[in-house]
C-alpha positions as CSV (number, residue, x, y, z in Angstrom):
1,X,99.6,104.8,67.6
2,X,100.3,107.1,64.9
3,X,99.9,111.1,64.6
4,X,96.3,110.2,62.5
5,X,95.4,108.0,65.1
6,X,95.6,110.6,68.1
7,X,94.2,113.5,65.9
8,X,91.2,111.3,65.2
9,X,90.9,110.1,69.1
10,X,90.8,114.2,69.8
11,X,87.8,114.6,67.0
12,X,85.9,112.0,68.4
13,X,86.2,113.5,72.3
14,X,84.9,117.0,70.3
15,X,82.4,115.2,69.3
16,X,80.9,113.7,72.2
17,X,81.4,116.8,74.1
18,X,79.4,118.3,72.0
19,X,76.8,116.5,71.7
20,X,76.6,116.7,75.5
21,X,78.1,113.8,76.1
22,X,81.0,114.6,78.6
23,X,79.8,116.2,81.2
24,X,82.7,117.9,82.6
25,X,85.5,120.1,81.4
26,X,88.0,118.6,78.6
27,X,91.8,119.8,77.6
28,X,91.9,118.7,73.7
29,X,95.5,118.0,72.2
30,X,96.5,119.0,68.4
31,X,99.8,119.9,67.0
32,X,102.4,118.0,69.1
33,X,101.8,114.6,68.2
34,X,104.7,113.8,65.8
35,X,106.6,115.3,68.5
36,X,105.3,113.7,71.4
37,X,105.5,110.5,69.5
38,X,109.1,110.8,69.0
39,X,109.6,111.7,73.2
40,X,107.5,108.4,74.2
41,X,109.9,105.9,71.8
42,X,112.4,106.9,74.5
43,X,110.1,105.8,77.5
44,X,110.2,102.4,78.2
45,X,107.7,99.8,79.4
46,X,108.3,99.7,83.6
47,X,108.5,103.6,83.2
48,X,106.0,105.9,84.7
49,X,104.9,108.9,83.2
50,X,103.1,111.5,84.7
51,X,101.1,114.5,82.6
52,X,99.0,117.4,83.3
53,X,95.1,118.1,82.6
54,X,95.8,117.4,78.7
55,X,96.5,114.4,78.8
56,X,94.8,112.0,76.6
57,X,97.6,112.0,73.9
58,X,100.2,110.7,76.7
59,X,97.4,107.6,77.9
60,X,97.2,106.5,74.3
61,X,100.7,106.7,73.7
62,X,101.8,105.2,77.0
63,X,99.5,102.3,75.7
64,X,96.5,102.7,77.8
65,X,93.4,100.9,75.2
66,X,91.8,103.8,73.8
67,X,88.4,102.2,74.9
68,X,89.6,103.1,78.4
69,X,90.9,106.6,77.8
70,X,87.2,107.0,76.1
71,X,85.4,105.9,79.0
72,X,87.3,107.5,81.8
73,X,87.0,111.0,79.7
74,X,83.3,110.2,78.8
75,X,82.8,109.7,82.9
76,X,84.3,113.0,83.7
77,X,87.7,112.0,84.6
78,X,89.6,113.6,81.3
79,X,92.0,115.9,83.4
80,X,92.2,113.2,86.1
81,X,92.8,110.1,84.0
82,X,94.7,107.3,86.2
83,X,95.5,104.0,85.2
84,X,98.6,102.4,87.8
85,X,98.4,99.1,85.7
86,X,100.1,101.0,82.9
87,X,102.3,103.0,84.6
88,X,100.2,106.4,84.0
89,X,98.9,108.9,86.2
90,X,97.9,113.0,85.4
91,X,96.6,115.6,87.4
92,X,94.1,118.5,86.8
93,X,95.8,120.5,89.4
94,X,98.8,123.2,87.4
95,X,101.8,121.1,88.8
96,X,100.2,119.1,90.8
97,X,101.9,115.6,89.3
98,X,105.5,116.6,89.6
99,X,106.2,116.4,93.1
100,X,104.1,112.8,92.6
101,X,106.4,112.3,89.5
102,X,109.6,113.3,91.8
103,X,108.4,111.2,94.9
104,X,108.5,108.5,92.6
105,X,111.9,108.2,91.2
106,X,113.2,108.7,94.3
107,X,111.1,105.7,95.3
108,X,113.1,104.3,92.2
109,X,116.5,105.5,93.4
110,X,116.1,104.3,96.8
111,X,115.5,100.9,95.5
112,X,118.1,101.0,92.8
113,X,115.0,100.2,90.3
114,X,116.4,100.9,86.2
115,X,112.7,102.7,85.9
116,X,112.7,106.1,84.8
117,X,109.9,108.8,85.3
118,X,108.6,110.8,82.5
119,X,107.3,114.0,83.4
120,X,105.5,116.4,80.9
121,X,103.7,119.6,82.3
122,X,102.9,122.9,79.8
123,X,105.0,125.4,79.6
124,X,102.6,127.5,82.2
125,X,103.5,125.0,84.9
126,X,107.1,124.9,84.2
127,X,107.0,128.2,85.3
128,X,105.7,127.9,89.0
129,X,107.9,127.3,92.0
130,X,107.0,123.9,92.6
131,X,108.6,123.1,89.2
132,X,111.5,124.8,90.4
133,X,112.0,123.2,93.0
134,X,111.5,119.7,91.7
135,X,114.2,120.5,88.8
136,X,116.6,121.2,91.6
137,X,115.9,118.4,93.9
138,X,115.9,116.2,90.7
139,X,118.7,117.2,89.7
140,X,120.7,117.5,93.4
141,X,119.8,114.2,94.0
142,X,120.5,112.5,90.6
143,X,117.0,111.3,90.3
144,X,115.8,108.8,86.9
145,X,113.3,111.3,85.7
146,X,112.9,113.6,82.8
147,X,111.2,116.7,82.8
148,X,109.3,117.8,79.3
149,X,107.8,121.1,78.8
150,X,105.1,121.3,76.3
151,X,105.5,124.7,74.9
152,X,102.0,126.2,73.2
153,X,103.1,129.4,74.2
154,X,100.5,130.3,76.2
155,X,99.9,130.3,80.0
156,X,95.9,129.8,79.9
157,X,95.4,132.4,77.3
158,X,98.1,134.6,78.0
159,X,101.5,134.6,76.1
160,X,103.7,132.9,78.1
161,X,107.1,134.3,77.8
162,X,105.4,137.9,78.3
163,X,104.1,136.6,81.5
164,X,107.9,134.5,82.8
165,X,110.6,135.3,80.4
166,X,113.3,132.5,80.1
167,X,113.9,129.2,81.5
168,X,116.3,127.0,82.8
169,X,117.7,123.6,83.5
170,X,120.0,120.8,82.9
171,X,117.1,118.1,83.4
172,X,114.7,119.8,81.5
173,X,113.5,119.6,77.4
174,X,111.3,121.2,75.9
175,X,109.2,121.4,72.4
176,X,107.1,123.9,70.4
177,X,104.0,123.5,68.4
178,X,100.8,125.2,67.8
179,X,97.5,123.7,69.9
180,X,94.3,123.9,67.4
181,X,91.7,123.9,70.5
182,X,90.8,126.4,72.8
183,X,92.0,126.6,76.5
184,X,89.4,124.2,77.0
185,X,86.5,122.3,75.7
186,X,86.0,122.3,71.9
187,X,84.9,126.0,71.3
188,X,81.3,125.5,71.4
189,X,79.1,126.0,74.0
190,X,77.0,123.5,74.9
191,X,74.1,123.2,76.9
192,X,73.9,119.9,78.9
């Protein structure tokens, strides 16, 4: 899957959303994927990775067939996109996959499993509490996961370090780019 590859997957969801197609809210990618790219030739095949609402880049680059990403996103399930058979789950909830993501390398741990969990959440979410606290239990307990920020600089629509200030965290990376797309959705409005 190459950076082409994902941009044109993101034009194509545009597209059916708006021609009416996608019934539900979507969260398009742009402007991280030679970045992401790079993160995911570090995650390995009995990994699990765990995203946030925008999260059809991390499906296809996990290796999820993009005929399934497609049709769970064209069904309504584009924030909520879980596929166990590849190792992938995401949550439309701010945070709402890392205590999942920590639960499960702790499962790994417990059983002395070499898996790893990936964990990317925007750089909104790696500002509440409950990312806090799952960097510190993480990191107390020696856990195999890896938390990524996705930085857009913006928490919804607001600039994030005007709203948090500065983070933290020995577990913790981060990267920067620009996101083309609104907040959600494609920009234009469209009546279903």
């Amino acid at each position: 899957m190459t950076a082409d590859d994902l941009r044109a997957f993101e034009a194509e969801v545009a597209g059916v959303f708006e021609g009416a197609g996608i019934r539900a809210p979507v969260h398009l990618s742009g402007g991280n994927e030679s970045l992401l790219i790079e993160v995911f030739e570090r995650v390995r095949p009995a990994d699990w990775v765990f995203c946030s609402y925008r999260g059809h880049y991390h499906a296809l680059l996990r290796g999820v067939p993009r005929a399934e990403v497609m049709a769970a996103i064209v069904a309504g399930r584009s924030m909520t996109m879980c596929f166990p058979e590849h190792n992938f789950c995401s949550s439309a909830i701010v945070a709402g996959h890392v205590p999942m993501a920590v639960g499960v390398a702790m499962a790994f741990k417990r059983r002395s499993l070499k898996q790893m969990v990936w964990c990317f959440v925007g750089d909104m979410a790696a500002e509440t509490g409950i990312f806090h606290e799952a960097v510190k239990y993480a990191e107390g307990h020696n856990l195999p996961i890896r938390f990524v920020i996705e930085d857009n600089g913006l928490s919804a629509h607001s600039p994030t370090a005007d709203c948090w200030g500065k983070r933290e965290g020995n577990c913790v990376e981060s990267y920067r780019y620009s996101l083309p797309w609104p907040h959600v959705n494609s920009g234009k409005w469209v009546n279903f």
